[in-house]
SEFIZA-3560 file (N, C-alpha, C; in Angstrom, 3 decimals):
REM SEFIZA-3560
<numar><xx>18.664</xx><yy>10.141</yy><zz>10.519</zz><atom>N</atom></numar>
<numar><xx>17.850</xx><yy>9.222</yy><zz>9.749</zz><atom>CA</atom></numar>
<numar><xx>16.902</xx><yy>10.005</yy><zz>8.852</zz><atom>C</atom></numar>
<numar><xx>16.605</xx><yy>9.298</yy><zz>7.489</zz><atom>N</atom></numar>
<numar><xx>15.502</xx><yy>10.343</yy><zz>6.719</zz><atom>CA</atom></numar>
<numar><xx>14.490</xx><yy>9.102</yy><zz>6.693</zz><atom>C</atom></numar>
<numar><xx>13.241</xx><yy>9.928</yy><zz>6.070</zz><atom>N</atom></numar>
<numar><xx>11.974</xx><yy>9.312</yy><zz>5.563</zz><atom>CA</atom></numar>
<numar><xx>11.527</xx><yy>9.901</yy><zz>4.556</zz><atom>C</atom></numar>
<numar><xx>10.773</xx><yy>8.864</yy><zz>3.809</zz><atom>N</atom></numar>
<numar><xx>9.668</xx><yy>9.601</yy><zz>2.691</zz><atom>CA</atom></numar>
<numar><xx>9.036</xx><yy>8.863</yy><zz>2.881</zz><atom>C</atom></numar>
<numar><xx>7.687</xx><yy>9.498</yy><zz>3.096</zz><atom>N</atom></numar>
<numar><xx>6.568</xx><yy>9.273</yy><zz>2.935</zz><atom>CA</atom></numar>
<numar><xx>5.397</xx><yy>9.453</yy><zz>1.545</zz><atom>C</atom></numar>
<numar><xx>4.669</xx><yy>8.157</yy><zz>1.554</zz><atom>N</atom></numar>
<numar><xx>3.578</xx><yy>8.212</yy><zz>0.107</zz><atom>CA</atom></numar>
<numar><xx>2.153</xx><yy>8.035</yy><zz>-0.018</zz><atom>C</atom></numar>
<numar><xx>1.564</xx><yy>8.945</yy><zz>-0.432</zz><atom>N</atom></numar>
<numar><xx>0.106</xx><yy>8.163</yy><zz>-0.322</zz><atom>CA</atom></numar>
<numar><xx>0.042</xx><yy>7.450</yy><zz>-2.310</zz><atom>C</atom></numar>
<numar><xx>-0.615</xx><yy>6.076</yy><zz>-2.106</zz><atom>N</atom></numar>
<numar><xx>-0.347</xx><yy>5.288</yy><zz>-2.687</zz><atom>CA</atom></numar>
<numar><xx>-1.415</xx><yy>4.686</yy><zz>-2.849</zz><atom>C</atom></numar>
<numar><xx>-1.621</xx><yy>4.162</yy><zz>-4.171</zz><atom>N</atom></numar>
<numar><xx>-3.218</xx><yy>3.387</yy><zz>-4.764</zz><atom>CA</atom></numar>
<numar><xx>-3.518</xx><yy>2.171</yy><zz>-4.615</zz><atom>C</atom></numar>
<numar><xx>-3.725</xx><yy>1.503</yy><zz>-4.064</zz><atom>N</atom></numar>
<numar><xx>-3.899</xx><yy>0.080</yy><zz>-4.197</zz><atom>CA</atom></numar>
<numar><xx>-4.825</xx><yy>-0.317</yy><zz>-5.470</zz><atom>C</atom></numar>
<numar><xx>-3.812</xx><yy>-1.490</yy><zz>-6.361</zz><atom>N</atom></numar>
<numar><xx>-3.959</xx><yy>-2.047</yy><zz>-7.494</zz><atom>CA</atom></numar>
<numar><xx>-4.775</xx><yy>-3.142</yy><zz>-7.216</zz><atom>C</atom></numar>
<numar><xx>-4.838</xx><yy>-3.921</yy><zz>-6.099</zz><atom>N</atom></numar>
<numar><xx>-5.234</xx><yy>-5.372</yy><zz>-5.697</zz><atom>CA</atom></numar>
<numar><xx>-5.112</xx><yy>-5.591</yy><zz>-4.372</zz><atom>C</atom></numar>
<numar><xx>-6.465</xx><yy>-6.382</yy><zz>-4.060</zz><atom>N</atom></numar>
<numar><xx>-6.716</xx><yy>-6.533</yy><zz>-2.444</zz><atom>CA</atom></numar>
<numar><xx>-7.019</xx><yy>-8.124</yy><zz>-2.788</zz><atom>C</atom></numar>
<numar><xx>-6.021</xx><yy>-9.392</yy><zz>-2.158</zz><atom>N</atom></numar>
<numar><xx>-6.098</xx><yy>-10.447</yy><zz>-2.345</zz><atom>CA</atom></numar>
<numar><xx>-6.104</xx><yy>-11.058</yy><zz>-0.854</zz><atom>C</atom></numar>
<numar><xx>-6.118</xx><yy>-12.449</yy><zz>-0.859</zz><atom>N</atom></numar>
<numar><xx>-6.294</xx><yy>-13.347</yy><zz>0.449</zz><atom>CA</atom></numar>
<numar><xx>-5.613</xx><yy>-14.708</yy><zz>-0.081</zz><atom>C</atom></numar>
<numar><xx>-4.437</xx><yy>-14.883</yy><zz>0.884</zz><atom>N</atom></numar>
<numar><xx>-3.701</xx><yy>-16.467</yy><zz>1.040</zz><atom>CA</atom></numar>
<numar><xx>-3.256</xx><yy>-16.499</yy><zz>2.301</zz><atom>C</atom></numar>
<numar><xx>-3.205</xx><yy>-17.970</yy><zz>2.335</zz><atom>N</atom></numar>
<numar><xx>-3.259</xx><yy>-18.087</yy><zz>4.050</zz><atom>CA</atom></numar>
<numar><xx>-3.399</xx><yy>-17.695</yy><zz>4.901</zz><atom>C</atom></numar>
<numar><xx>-4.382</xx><yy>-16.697</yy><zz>5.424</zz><atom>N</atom></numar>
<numar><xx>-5.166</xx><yy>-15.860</yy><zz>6.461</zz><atom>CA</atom></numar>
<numar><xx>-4.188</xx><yy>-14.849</yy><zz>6.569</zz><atom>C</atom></numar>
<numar><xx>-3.655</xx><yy>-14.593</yy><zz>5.510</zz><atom>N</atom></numar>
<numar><xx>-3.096</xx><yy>-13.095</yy><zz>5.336</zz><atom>CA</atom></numar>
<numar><xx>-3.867</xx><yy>-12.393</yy><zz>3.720</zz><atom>C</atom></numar>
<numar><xx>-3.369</xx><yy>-11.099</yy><zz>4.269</zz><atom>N</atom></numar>
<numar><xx>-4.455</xx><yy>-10.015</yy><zz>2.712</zz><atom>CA</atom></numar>
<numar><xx>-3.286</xx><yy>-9.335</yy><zz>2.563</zz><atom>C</atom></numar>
<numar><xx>-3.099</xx><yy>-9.425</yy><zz>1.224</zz><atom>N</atom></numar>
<numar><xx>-1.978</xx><yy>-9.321</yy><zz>0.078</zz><atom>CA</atom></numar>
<numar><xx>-2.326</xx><yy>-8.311</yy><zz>-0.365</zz><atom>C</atom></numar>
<numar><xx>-1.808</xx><yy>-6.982</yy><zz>-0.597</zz><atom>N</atom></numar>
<numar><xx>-1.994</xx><yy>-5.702</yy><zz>-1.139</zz><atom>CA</atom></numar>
<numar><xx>-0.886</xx><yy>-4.999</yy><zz>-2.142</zz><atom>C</atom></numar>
<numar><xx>-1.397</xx><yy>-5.308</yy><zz>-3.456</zz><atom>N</atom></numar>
<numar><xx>-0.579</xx><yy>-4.194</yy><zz>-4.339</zz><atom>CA</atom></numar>
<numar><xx>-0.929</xx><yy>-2.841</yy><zz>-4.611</zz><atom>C</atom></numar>
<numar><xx>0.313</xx><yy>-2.337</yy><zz>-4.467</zz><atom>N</atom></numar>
<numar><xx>0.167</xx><yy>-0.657</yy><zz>-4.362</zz><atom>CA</atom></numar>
<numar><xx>0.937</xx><yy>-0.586</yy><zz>-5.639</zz><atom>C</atom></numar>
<numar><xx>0.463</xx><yy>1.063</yy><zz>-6.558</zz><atom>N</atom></numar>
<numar><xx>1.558</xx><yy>1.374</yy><zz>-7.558</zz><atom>CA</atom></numar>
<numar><xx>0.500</xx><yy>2.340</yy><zz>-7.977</zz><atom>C</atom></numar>
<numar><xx>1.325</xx><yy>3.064</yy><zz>-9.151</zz><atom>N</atom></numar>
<numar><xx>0.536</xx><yy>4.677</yy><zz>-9.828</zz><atom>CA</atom></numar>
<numar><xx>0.566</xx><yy>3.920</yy><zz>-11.416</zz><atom>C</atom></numar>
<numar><xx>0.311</xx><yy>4.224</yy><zz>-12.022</zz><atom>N</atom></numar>
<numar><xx>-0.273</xx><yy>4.051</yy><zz>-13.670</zz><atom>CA</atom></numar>
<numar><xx>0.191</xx><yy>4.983</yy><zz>-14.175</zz><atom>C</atom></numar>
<numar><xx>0.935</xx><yy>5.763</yy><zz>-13.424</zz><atom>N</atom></numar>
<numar><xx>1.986</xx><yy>6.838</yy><zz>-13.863</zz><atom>CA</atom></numar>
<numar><xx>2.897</xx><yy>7.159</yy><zz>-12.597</zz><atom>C</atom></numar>
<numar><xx>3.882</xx><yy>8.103</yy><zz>-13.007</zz><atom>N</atom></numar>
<numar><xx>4.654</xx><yy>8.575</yy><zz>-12.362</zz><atom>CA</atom></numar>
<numar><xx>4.906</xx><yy>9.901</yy><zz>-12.426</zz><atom>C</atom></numar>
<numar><xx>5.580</xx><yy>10.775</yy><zz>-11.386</zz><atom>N</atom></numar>
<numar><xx>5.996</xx><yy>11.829</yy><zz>-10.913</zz><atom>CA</atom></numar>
<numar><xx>6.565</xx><yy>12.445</yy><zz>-10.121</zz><atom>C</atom></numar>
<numar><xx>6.821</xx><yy>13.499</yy><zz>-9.769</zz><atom>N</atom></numar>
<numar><xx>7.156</xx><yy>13.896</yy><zz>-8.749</zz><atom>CA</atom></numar>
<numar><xx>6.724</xx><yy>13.850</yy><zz>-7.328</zz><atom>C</atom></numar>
<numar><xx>7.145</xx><yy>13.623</yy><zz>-6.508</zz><atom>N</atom></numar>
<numar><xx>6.265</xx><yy>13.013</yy><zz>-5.324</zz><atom>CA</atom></numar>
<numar><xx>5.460</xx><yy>11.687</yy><zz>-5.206</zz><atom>C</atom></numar>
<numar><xx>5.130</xx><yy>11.035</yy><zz>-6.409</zz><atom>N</atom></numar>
<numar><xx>4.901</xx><yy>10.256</yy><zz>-6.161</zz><atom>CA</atom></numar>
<numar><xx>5.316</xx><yy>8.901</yy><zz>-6.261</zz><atom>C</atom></numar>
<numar><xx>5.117</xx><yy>7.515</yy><zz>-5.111</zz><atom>N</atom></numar>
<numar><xx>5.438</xx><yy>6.233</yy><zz>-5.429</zz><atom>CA</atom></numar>
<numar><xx>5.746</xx><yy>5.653</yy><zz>-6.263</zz><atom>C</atom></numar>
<numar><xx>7.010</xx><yy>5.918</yy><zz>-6.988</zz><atom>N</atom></numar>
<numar><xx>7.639</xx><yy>5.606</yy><zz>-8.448</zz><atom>CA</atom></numar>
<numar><xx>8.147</xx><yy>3.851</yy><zz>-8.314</zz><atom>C</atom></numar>
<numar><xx>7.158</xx><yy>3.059</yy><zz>-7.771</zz><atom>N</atom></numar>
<numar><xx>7.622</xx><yy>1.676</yy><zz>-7.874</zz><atom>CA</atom></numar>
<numar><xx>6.031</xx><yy>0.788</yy><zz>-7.647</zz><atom>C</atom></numar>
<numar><xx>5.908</xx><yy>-0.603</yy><zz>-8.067</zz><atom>N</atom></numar>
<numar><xx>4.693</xx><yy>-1.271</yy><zz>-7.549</zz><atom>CA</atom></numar>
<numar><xx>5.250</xx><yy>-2.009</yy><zz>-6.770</zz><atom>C</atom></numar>
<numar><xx>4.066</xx><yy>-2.067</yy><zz>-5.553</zz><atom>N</atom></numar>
<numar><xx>4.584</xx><yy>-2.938</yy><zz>-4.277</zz><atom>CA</atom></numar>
<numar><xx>3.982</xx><yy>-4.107</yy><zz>-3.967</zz><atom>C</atom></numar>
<numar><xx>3.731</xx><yy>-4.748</yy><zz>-3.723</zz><atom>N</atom></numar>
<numar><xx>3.125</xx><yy>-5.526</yy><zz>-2.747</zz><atom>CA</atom></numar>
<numar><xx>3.507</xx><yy>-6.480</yy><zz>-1.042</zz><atom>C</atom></numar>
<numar><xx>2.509</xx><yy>-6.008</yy><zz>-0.635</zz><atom>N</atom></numar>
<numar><xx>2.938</xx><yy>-5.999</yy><zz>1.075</zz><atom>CA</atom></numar>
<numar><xx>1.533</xx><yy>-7.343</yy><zz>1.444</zz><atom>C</atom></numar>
<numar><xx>1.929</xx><yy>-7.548</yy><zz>2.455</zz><atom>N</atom></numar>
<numar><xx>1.538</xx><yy>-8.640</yy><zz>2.847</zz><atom>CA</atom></numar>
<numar><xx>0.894</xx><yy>-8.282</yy><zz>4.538</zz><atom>C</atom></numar>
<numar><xx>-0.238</xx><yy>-7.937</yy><zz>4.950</zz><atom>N</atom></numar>
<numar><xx>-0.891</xx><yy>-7.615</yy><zz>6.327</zz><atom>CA</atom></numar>
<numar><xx>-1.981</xx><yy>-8.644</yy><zz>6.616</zz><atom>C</atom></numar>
<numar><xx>-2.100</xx><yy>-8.834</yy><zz>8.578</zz><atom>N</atom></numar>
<numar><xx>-2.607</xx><yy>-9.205</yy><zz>9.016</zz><atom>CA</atom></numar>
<numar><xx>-4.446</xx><yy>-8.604</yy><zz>8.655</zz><atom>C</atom></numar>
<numar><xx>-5.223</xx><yy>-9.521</yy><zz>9.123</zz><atom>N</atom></numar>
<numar><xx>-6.381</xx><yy>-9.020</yy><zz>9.097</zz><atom>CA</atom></numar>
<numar><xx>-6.558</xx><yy>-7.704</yy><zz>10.169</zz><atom>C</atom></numar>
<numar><xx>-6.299</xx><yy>-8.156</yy><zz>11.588</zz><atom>N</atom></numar>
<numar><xx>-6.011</xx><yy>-6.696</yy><zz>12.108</zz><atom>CA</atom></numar>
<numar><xx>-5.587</xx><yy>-5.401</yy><zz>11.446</zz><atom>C</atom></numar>
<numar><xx>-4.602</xx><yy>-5.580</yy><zz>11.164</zz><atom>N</atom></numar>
<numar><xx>-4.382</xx><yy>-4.080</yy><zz>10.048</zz><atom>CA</atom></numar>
<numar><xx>-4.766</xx><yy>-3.819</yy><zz>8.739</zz><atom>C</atom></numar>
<numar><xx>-5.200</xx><yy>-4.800</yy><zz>8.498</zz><atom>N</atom></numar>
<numar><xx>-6.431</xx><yy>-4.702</yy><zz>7.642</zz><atom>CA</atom></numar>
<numar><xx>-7.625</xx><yy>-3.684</yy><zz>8.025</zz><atom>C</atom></numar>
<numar><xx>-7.985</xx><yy>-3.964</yy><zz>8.844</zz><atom>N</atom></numar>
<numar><xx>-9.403</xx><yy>-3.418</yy><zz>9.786</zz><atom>CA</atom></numar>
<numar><xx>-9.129</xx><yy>-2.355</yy><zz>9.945</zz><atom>C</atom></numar>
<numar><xx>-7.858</xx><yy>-2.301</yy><zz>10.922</zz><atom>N</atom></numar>
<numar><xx>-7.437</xx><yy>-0.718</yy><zz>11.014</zz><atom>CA</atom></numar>
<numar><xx>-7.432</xx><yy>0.497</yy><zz>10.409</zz><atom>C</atom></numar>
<numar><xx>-6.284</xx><yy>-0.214</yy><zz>9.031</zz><atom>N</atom></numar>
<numar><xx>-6.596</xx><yy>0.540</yy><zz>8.037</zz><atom>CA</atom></numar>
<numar><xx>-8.093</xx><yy>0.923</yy><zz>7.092</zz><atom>C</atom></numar>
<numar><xx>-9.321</xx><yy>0.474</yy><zz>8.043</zz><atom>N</atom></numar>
<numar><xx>-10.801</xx><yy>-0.009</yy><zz>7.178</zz><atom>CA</atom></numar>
<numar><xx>-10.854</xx><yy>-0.345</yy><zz>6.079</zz><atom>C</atom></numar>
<numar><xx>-10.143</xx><yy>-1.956</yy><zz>5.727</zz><atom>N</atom></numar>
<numar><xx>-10.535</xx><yy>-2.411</yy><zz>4.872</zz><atom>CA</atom></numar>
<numar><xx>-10.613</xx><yy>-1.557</yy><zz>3.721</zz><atom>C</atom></numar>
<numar><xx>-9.137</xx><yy>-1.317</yy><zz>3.502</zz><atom>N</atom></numar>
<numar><xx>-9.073</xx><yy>-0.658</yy><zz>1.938</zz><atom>CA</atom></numar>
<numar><xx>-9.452</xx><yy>-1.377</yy><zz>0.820</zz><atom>C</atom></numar>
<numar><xx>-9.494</xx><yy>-1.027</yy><zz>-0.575</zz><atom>N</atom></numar>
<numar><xx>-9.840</xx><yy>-1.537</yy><zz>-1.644</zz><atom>CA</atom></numar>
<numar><xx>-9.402</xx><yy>-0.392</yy><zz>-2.935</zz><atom>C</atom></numar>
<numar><xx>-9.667</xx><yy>-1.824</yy><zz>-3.961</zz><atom>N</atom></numar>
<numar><xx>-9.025</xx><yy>-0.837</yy><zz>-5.630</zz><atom>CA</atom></numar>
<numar><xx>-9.077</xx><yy>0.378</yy><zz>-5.619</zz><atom>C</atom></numar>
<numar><xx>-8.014</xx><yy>1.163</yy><zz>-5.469</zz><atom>N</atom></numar>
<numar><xx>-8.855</xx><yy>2.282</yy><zz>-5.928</zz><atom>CA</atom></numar>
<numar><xx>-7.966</xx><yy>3.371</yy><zz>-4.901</zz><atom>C</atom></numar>
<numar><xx>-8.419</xx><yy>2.523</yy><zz>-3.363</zz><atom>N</atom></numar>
<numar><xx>-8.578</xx><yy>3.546</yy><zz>-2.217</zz><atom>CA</atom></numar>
<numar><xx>-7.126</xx><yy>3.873</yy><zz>-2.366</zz><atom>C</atom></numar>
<numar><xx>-6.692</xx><yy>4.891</yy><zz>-1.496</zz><atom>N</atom></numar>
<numar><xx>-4.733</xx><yy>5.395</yy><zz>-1.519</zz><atom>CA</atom></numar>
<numar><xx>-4.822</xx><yy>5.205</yy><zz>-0.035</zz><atom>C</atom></numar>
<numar><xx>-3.296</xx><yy>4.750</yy><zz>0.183</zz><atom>N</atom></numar>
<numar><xx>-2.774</xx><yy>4.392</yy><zz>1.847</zz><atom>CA</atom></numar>
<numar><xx>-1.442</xx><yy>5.259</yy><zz>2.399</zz><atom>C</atom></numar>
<numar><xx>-1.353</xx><yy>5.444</yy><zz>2.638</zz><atom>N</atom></numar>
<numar><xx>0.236</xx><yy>5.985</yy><zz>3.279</zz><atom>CA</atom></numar>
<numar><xx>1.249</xx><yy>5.034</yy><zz>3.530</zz><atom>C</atom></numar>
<numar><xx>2.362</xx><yy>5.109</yy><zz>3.132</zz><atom>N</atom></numar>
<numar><xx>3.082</xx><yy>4.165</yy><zz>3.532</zz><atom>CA</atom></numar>
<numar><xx>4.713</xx><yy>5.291</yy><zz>3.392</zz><atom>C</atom></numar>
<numar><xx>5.112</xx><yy>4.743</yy><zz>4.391</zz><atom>N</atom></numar>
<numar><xx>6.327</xx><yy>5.926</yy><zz>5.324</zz><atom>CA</atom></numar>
<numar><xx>7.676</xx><yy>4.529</yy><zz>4.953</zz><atom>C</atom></numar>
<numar><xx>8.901</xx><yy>5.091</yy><zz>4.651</zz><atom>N</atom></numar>
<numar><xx>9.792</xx><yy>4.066</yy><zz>4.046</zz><atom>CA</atom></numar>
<numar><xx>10.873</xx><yy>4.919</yy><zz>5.070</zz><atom>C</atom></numar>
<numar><xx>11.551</xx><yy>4.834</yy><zz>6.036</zz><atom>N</atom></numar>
<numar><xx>12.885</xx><yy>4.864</yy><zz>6.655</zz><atom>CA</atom></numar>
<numar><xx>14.111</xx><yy>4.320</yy><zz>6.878</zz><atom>C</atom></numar>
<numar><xx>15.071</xx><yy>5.535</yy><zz>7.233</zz><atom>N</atom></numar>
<numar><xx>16.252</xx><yy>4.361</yy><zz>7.922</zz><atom>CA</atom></numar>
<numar><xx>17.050</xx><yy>4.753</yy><zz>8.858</zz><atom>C</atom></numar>
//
């Protein structure tokens, strides 16, 4: 099995139906980095976990198979 792993910007920190909506993406591209915009959809728990990221902040996000 492989992985890649990304640290990644969040574009937007939103809220619908007691879930927080997070777009990730770069304003450019490169090598190594997250060459797509995402948006993922987390509980408030991992919300927290992750401390309440925001614009700006970068997250990791690990893609396998």
């Amino acid at each position: 099995m492989g992985q890649i792993e990304y640290e990644v910007p969040v574009k937007n920190v939103a809220m619908a139906a007691g879930k927080i909506i997070l777009t990730l993406g770069q304003e450019f591209s490169g090598i190594g980095m997250f060459p797509h915009d995402a948006t993922i959809e987390i509980t408030k728990t991992e919300f927290d976990t992750l401390n309440k990221p925001s614009v700006g902040d970068k997250i990791k996000i690990k893609l396998e198979k």
